[in-house]
C-alpha positions, -999 to +999 in steps of 0.1 A: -521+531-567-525+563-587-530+580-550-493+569-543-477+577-573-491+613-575-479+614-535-446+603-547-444+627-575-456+654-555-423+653-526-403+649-553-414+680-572-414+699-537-379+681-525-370+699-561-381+737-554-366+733-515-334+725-534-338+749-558-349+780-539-311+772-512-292+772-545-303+804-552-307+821-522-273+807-510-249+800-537-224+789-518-238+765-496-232+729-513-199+739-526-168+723-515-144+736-494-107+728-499-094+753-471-069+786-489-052+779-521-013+773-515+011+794-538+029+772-560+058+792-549+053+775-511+042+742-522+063+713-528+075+710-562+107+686-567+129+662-552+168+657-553+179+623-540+218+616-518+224+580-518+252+566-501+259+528-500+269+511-468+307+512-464+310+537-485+323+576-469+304+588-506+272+601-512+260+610-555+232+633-551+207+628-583+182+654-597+167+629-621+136+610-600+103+625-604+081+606-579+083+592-545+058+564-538+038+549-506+048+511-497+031+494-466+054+499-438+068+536-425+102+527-432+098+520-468+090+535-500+095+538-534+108+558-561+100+561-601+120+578-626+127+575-663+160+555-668+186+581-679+228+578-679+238+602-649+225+568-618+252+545-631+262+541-595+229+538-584+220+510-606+251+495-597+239+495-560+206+478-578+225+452-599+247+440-567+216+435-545+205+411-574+227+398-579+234+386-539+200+382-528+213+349-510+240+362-491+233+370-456+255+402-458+228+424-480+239+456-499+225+485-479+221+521-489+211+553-472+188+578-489+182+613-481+152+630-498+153+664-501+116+687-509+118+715-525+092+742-535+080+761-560+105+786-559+133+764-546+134+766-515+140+737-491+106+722-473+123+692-455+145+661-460+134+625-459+158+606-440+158+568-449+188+548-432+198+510-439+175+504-471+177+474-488+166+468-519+123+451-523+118+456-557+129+469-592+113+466-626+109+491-656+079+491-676+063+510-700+035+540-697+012+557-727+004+590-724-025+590-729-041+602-695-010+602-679+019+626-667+045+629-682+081+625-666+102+642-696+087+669-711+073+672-747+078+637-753+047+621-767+034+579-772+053+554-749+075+562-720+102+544-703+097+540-667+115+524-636+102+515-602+126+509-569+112+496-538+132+499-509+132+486-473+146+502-443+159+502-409+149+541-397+131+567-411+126+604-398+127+638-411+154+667-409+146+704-404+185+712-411+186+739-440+153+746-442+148+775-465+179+773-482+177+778-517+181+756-547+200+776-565+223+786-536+256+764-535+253+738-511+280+718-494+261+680-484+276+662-457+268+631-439+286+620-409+299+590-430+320+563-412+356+570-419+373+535-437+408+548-441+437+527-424+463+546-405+492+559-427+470+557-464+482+584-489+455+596-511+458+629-530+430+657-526+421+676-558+400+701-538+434+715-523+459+702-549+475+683-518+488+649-507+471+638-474+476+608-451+457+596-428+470+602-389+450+593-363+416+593-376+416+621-398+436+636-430+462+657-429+483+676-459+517+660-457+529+675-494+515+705-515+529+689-549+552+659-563+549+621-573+527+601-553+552+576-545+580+596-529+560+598-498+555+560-489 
């Protein structure tokens, strides 16, 4: 028995110089490699969010979500924010599909993702078409251990979850590169719902414009609405 013990102790205490002696003549050998450091200029950084709701030719862009989340399924994931005034609309999209969760004809929304990096450039958009709302719930998160969403706000914080389903979901390369501070024109080729001969007035070119033959057109530069019914 003590024959086997002192064998025992005696590969451990030589398992201990072989280990030993490679740590010193190679430093480097049982450390882990991670591949280059990125600059945090190149690496991902934040998101901006363009939602636009099924039937709608409107898309609100919000600044306001800090994290996008896996769910099971390539067509679906989530997104977690702190609750804050400037997603009315969006929670009104939320509220609606609630609210009709029995109706056959579910509120859909499409949702555009856009990545930005360090120094504001744009990486790539997530394109998520036909969502419908999975899930929503707020709950509460302590700091302690965790990251913070608003800074230098301590103790509890406010959170809200949405979990979406969708139809489609791919990637777009368009404006890759362009900068975040850089004024930016979004469009989405948005079904038109106008009906031939509608009068709306356009504050982006202080014109009245009706609607002829699938598009708009400036019929009057100023005057009351009504005179051109």
């Amino acid at each position: 028995m003590k024959r086997e013990i002192l064998f025992t102790l005696t590969i451990i205490i030589a398992s201990s110089a072989v280990f030993s002696g490679l740590m010193f003549a190679l430093p480097g050998i049982f450390d882990a490699y991670g591949g280059i450091a990125l600059d945090p200029d190149n690496a991902a950084k934040s998101i901006i969010i363009h939602a636009n709701r099924e039937g709608s030719n409107e898309v609100r862009t919000y600044d306001s979500f800090s994290r996008i989340g896996f769910v099971s399924g390539e067509e679906n994931f989530l997104l977690e924010s702190v609750p804050s005034l400037d997603k009315k609309e969006f929670y009104e999209f939320i509220k609606d599909s609630l609210d009709n969760r029995n109706i056959l004809d579910i509120d859909k929304i499409n949702i555009d993702i856009d990545i930005y990096s360090g120094n504001g450039k744009l990486i790539e958009t997530l394109v998520y078409d036909k969502c419908e709302l999975d899930e929503y719930f707020v709950h509460a998160v302590d700091s302690l251990g965790k990251i913070q969403f608003v800074e230098g706000e301590g103790g509890i914080e406010i959170r809200e979850v949405t979990k979406f389903a969708c139809q489609s979901f791919t990637i777009s390369l368009e404006g890759f590169g362009t900068s975040l501070t850089e004024e930016i024109n979004y469009e989405k080729d948005l079904p038109e719902f106008a009906k031939e001969g509608e009068i709306k007035y356009n504050p982006s070119t202080t014109t009245y414009q009706q609607f002829q033959n699938g598009e708009w057109v400036d019929i009057r530069k100023t005057g009351d609405l009504r005179t051109q019914r």
